[in-house]
C-alpha positions in Angstrom: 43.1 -12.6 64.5 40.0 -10.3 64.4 39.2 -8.5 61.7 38.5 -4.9 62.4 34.9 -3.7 62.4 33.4 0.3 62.2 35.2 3.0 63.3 36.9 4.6 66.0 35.8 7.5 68.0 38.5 9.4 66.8 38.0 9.2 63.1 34.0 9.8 63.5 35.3 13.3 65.2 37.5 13.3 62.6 34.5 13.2 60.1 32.3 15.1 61.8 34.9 18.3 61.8 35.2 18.1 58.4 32.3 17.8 57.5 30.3 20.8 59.9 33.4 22.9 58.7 32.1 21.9 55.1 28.7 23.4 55.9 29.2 26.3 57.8 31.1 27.5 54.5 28.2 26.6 52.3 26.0 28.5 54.7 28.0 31.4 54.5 28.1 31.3 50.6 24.5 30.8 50.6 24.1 34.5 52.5 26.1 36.0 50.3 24.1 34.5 47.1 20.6 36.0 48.8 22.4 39.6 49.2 23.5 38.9 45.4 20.2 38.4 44.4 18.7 41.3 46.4 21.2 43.5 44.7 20.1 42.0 40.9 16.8 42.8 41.5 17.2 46.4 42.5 19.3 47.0 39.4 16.8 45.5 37.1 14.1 47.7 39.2 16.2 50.6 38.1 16.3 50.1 34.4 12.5 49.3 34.3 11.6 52.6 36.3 13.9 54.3 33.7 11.0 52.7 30.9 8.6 53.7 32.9 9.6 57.3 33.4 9.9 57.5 29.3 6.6 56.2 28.8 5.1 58.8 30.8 6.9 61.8 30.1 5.8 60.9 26.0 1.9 59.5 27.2 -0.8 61.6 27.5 -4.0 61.5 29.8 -1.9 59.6 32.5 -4.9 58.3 35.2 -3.6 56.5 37.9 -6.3 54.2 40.4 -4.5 50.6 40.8 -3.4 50.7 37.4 -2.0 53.0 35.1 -4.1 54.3 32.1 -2.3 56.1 29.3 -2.3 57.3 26.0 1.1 56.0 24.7 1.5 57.0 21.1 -2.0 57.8 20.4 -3.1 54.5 22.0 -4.4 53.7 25.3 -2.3 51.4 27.9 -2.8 50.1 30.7 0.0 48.9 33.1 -0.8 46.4 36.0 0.2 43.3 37.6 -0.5 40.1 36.2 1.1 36.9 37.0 3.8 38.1 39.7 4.8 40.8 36.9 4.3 44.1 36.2 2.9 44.5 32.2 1.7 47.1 30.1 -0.9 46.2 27.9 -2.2 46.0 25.0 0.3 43.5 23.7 2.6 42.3 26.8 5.3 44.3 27.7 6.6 43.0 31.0 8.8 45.6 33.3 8.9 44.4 37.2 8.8 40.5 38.0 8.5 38.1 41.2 6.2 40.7 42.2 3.8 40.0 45.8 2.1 43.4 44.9 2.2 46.6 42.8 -0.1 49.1 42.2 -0.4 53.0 40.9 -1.4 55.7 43.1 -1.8 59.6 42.3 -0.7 61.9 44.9 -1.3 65.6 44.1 0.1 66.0 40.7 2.6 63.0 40.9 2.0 59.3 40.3 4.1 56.7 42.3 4.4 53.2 42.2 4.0 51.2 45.1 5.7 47.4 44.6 7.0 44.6 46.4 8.7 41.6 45.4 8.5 38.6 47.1 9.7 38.2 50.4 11.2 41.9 50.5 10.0 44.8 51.7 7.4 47.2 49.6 9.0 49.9 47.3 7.9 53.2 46.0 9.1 55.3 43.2 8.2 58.6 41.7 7.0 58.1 38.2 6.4 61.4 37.1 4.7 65.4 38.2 
C-alpha cells in the first residue's frame, strides 16, 4: 500500500479560496484604517487652529514671513516648523505634527497658514484679520 504524498488539486484550490478571500478582507479593512486616520488628523488640525486663533486674538505685533512672530503675553513667540511639527517657541509648545510643510503668510490684513501633512494634500486656514 502506498502511502499518500502532497496534496490534491482540489484541496490546493481549496486553500487558495480561503485564503485570497482572507486578504481581500484585510485589504478592505486596511482602506478603511487610512480614511480613519485621515479623519483623526483633521480633528486634531481643528482643535490646534482653535489654539492658534486664541493666541492671536490675545498677541500683539502679529508679523507673519514663514513664521509667525508675536507678542504673546508681553513676550515674543515665534511659531514654525521643526521636526515634522508645528511649535511655538520659546519653550516647545507643539500644535500640528507629521507635517511635509507649513508656513505663515500675510494676505492684506489676514494671516493664514499654509500646511501639509505627509502624503495629503496642502491645507490653509484663516488665522485671524
Amino acid at each position: 500500500m502506498r502511502a499518500k504524498q502532497g496534496f490534491t488539486l482540489l484541496e490546493a484550490l481549496v486553500s487558495l479560496l480561503i485564503v485570497s478571500i482572507l486578504v481581500s478582507l484585510v485589504l478592505v479593512y486596511l482602506q478603511s484604517f487610512r480614511k480613519m486616520d485621515t479623519r483623526l488628523y483633521e480633528g486634531e488640525d481643528d482643535i490646534s487652529i482653535s489654539q492658534l486663533r486664541l493666541i492671536y486674538v490675545l498677541s500683539e505685533d502679529v508679523q507673519a514671513n514663514g513664521e509667525l512672530t508675536l507678542t504673546y503675553f508681553e513676550r515674543e513667540s515665534h511659531l514654525q516648523l521643526q521636526k515634522d511639527r508645528l511649535v511655538m517657541q520659546p519653550g516647545y509648545q507643539v500644535f500640528l505634527q507629521d507635517l511635509d510643510d507649513a508656513y505663515f503668510e500675510q494676505r492684506e490684513e489676514c494671516i493664514y497658514l499654509v500646511y501639509q501633512h505627509k502624503k495629503q494634500k496642502p491645507k490653509e486656514r484663516i488665522i485671524g484679520c
